[in-house]
Structures are given as structure tokens and as C-alpha cells.
C-alpha positions in Angstrom: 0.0 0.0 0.0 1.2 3.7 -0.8 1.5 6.2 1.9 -1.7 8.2 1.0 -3.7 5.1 1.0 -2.5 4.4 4.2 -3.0 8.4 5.3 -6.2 7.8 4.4 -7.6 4.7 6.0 -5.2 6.2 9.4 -7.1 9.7 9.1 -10.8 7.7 8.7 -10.3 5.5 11.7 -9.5 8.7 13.7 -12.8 10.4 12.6 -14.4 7.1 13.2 -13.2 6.9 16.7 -14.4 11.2 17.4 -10.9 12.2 16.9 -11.2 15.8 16.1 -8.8 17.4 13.4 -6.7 20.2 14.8 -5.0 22.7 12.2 -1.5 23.5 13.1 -0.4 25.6 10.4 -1.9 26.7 6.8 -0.6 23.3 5.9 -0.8 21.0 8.5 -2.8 19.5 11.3 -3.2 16.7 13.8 -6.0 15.0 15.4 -6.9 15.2 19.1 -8.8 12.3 20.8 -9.6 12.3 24.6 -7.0 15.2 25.1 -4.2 13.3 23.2 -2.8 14.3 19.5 -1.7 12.4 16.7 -0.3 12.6 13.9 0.8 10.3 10.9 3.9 11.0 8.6 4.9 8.9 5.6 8.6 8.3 5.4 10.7 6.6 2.5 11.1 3.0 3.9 7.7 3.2 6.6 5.0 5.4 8.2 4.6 6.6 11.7 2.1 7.5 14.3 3.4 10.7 16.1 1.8 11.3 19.8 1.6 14.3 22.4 -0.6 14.9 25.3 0.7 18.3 25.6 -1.1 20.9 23.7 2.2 22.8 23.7 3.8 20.7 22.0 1.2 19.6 19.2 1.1 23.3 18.2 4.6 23.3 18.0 4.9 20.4 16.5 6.6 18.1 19.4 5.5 14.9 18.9 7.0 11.7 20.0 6.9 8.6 17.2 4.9 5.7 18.6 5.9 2.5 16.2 7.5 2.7 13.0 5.3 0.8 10.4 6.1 -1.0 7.3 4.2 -0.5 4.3 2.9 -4.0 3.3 0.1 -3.9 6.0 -3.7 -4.9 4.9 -6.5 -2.3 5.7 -7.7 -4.4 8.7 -4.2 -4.1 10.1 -4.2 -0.6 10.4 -7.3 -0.1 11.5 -7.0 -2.7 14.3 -3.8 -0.7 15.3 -5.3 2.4 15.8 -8.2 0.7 17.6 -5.3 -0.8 20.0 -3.3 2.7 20.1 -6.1 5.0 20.8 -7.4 2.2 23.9 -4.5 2.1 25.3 
């Protein structure tokens, strides 16, 4: 799967789940759940969840990466780990 694909199903779960899109510049954002924020960035070789639970931070951009990911992960995958990361 290509990183929008995967930017996609990521950003759908969170809306799913009431995850509430914070804008945290013209050009980017994050999404807040339950006084959290996360964030998903696509790198060469994998793709990340970034996490905060200091506003602070998420407006600056201070986010600490959760897992990296690989790629090659069905659409059930992901969603069951963003299920499992926004339970925790």
C-alpha cells in the first residue's frame, strides 16, 4: 500500500473513533482524541504514528513517534492498530 492510502484509511479511523482534526499551520494539522494528539507521517522506507498529550507541544509540532510501520500492512491491520493505540 502507498503512503496516502495508508494516510487515508489512518485519518478515517480517527474520525471514526471522534478524533477531532486540529490545524496547526496553513498546511498542516493533527488530530486530538480524549486530550491526546496524533499525527501520521509517511517516510521513504515506513510510516509513523506521532503522539503528544501536551497541547504545547502539538502546536509546536513536538510529537514523540509511537511505532514505525512498514508498508505492506492490509486495511484491517491498520485499523486494528489504531483501535489498540487509541485504547491504550
Amino acid at each position: 500500500m502507498k503512503a496516502p492510502e495508508i494516510k487515508k484509511i489512518v485519518e478515517n479511523r480517527f474520525q471514526e473513533l471522534g478524533a477531532s482534526k486540529i490545524l496547526l499551520s496553513p498546511s498542516d494539522y493533527c488530530w486530538e482524541f480524549q486530550g491526546e494528539f496524533y499525527k501520521m507521517t509517511a517516510l521513504s522506507d515506513f510510516w509513523i504514528i506521532e503522539w503528544t498529550n501536551n497541547p504545547f507541544y502539538a502546536l509546536n509540532q513536538c510529537f514523540e513517534d509511537v511505532d514505525p510501520m512498514q508498508y505492506n500492512l492490509l486495511e484491517q491491520q491498520i485499523i486494528e492498530y489504531i483501535n489498540k493505540l487509541l485504547q491504550h
